[in-house]
C-alpha positions as CSV (number, residue, x, y, z in Angstrom):
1,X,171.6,18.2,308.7
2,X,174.6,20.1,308.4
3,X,178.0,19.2,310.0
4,X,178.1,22.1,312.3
5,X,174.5,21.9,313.6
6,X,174.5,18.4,313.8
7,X,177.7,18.9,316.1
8,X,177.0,21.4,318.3
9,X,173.2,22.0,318.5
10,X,171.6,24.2,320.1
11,X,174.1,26.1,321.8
12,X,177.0,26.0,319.7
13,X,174.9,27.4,316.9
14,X,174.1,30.5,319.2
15,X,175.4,33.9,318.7
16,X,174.3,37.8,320.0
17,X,174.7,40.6,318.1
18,X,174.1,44.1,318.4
19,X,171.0,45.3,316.5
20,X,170.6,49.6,317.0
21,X,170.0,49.6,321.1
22,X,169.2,46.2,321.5
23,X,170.9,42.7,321.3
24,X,170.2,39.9,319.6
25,X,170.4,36.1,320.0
26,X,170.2,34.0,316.6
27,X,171.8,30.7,315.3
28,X,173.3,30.6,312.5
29,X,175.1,27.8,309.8
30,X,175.6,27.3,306.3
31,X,176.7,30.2,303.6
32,X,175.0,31.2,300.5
33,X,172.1,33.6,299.9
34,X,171.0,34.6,303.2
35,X,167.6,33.4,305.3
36,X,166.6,34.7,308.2
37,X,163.9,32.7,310.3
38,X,161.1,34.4,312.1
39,X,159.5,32.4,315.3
40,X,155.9,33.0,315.9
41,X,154.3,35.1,319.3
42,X,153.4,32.2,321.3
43,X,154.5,32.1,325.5
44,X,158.0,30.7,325.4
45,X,158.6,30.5,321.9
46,X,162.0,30.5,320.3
47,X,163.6,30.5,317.1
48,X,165.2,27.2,318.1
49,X,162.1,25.5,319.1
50,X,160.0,26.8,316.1
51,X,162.9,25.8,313.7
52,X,165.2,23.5,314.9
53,X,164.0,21.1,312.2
54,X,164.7,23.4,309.5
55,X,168.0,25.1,309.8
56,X,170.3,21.9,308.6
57,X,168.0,21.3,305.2
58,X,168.4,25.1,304.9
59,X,171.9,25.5,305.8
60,X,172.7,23.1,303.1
61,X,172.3,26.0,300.4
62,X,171.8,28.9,302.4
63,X,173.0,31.5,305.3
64,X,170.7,30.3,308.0
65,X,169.8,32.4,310.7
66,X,167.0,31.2,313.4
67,X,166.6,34.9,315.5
68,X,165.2,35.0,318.5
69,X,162.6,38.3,318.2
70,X,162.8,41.1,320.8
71,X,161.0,40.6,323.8
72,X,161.7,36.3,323.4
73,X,164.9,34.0,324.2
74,X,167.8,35.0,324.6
75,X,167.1,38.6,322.9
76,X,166.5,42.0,325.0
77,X,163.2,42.3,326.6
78,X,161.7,45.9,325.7
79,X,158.6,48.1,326.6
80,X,156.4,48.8,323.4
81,X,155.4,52.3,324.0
82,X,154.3,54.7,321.1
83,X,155.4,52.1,317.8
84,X,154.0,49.0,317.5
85,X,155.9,45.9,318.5
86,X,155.8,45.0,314.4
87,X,157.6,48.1,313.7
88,X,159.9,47.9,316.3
89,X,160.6,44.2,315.7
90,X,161.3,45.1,311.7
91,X,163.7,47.7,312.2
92,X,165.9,45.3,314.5
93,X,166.2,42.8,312.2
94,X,167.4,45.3,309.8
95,X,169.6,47.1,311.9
96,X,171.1,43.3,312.8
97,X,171.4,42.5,308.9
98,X,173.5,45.8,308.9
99,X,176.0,44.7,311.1
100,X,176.3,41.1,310.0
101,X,176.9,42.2,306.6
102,X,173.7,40.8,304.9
103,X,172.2,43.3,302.4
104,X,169.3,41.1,301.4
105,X,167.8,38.1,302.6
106,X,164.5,36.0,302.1
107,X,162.3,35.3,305.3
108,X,160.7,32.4,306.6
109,X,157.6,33.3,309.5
110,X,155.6,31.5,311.6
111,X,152.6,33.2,312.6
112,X,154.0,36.4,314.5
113,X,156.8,35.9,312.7
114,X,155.1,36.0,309.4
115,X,153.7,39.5,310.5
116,X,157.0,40.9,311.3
117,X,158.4,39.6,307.9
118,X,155.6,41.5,306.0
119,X,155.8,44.5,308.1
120,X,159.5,44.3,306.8
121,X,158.7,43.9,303.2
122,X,156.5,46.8,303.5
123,X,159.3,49.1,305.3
124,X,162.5,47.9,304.0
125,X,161.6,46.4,300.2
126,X,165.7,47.0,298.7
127,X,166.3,44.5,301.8
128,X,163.9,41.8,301.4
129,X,164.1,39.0,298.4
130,X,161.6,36.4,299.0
131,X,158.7,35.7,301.8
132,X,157.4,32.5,303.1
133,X,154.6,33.1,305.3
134,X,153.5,30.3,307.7
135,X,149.9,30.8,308.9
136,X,150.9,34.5,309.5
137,X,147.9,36.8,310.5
138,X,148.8,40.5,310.2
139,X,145.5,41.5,312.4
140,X,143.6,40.5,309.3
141,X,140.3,40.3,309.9
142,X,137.9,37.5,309.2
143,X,134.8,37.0,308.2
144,X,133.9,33.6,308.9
145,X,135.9,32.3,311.5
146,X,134.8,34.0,314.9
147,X,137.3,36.4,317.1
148,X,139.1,35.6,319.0
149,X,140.0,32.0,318.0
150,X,140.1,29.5,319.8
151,X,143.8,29.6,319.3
152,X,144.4,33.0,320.7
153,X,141.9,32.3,323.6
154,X,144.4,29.7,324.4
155,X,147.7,31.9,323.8
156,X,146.3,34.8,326.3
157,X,145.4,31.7,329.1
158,X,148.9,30.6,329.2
159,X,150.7,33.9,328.7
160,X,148.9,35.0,331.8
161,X,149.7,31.6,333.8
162,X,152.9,29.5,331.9
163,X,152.0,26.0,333.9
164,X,151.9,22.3,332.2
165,X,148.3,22.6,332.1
166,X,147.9,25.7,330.5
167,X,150.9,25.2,328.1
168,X,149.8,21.6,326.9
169,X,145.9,23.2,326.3
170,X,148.2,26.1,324.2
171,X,150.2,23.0,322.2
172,X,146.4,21.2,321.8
173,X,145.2,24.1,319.8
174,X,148.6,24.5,317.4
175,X,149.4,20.8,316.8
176,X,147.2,19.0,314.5
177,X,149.0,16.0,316.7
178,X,150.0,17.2,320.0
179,X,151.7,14.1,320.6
180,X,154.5,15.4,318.5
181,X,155.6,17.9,321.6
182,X,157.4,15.8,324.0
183,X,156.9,16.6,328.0
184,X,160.5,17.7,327.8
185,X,160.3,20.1,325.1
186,X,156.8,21.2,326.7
187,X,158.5,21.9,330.2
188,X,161.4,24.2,328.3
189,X,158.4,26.3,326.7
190,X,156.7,26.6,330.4
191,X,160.0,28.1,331.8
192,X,161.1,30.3,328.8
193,X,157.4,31.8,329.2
194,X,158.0,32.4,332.4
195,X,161.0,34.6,332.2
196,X,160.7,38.0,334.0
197,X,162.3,40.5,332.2
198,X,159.9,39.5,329.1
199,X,157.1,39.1,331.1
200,X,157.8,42.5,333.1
201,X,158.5,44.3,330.0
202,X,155.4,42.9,327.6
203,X,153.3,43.9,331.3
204,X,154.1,47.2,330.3
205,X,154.1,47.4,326.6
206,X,151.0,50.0,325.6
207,X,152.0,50.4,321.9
208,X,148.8,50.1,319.8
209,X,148.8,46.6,317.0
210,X,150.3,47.8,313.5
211,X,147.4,46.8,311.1
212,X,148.7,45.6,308.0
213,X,145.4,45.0,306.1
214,X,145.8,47.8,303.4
215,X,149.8,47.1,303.2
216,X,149.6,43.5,302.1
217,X,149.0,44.6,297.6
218,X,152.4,46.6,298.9
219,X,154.3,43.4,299.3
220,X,156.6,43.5,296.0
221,X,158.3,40.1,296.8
222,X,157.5,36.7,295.6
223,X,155.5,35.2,298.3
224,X,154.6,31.3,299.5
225,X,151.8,31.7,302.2
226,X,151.6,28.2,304.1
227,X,148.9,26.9,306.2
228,X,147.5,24.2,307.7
229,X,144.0,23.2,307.1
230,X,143.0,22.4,310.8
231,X,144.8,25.7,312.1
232,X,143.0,26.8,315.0
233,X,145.0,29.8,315.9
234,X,144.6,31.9,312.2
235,X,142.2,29.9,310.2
236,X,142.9,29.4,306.3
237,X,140.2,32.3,305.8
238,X,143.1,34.3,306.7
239,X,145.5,32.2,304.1
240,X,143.4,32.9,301.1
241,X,142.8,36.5,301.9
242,X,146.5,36.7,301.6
243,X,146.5,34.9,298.8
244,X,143.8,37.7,297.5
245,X,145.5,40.5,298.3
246,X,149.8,40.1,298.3
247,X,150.3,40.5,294.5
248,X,153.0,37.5,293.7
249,X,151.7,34.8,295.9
250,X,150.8,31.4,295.2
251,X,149.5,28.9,298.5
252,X,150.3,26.1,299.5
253,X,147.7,24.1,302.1
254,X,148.8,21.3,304.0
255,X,146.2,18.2,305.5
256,X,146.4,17.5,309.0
257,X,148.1,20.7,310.1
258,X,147.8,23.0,312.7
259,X,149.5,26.4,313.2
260,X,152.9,24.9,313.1
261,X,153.8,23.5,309.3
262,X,157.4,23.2,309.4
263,X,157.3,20.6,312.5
264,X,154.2,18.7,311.9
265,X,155.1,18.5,307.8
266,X,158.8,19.1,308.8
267,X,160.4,17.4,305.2
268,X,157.6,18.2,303.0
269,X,158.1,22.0,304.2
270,X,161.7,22.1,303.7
271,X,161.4,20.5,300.0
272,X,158.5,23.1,299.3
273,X,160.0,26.4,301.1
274,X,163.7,25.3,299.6
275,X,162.4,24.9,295.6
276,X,160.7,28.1,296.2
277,X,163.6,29.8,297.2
278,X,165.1,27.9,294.2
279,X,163.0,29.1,291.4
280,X,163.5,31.6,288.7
């Protein structure tokens, strides 16, 4: 881990930034060729507590940022109205590379994440440089695995009701080993989820999903989908069909792994996702 996030953590890693009419939080540390980390959709999910683990390997050879998406963290709660939340989410992140100064970066997304990083591909191509997608869905459709997923039955229960019960069933469908989510860090989801503003404003949100099934062969970036085998949320149906369909992508399928491959693989994903980023 780096000097700077091993020093100050969490907060002193934390900036805001305007992005078009909204703001921002992110962390970020280390210089180099920029990455910008995407958490997934989950109730109370940040960048921090999706990547934490990540940003000092990273840092170490790259411009890290962790950003908090709209509508999560620290960033601006908004109302989803006539765009999808995909679009919307997308054009931030550009609009915040614009005034940090990045012209092109590489993505690393977890689930929701993931989706916003293709959607971004798709719209913004001269911006983007690499993808690493981390069980990422993009309202693909499956064939084998029934809808909705366990998984997302699980997500809707506890985004209706943040509590320890609900939260911990939630964390029992994404973690091959749920044991690996302390009561602390399980307590700090239950109160981010139950934030107002974002609850108030995704309450209202009546924007219609952006699907992305016919962009994916648009995806001109090198791409390394991730997944875990025992996801329960987006099952490796959803992996391979990727692998299918996004024309430079190769796969790479972790044992014992839930939705969350960068903290239940933590090392083994940095190595991976950093040589990747690496290659010629």
């Amino acid at each position: 881990m780096t000097q700077a996030v091993a020093t100050l953590g969490e907060e002193g890693t934390g900036s805001y930034a305007q992005a078009g009419p909204y703001r921002l939080h992110y962390h970020e540390d280390g210089q180099g060729p920029a990455v910008i980390m995407l958490h997934g959709g989950g109730p109370g999910a940040t960048a921090w507590s999706n990547f934490s683990g990540n940003i000092g390997r990273f840092a170490e050879r790259h411009r890290t940022l962790l950003v908090d998406m709209l509508g999560f963290g620290g960033s601006d709660p908004v109302v989803f109205e006539s765009e999808p939340a995909t679009t919307v989410r997308a054009r931030a992140l550009r609009n915040l590379m614009d005034t940090l100064g990045i012209e092109k970066a590489s993505f690393v997304g977890n689930s929701m994440g993931g989706t916003t990083a293709m959607a971004f591909a798709v719209d913004y191509p001269e911006r983007t440089e690499r993808l690493i997608l981390i069980g990422a869905a993009g309202k693909t459709r499956t064939v084998i695995a029934p809808q909705p997923t366990e998984g997302h039955r699980r997500l809707a229960e506890a985004g209706r009701d943040p509590n320890v019960e609900t939260m911990q069933a939630l964390v029992n469908t994404m973690l091959f080993d749920p044991s690996l989510m302390t009561s602390g860090a399980l307590e700090e989801r239950v109160q981010a989820a139950r934030k107002e503003s974002h609850r108030n404003a995704a309450a209202r949100s009546t924007a219609p999903w952006r699907d992305q099934t016919d962009e994916f062969s648009r995806i001109a970036a090198k791409t390394l989908i991730v997944w875990g085998r025992e996801d329960r949320v987006n099952p490796l149906e959803i992996g391979l069909q990727l692998l299918r369909d996004i024309p430079d992508s190769r796969l790479h399928v972790f044992r014992n792994c839930g939705h969350w491959a960068q903290i239940e693989h933590e090392a083994e994903f940095n190595r991976i996702a950093l040589e990747f980023l690496a290659a010629a």
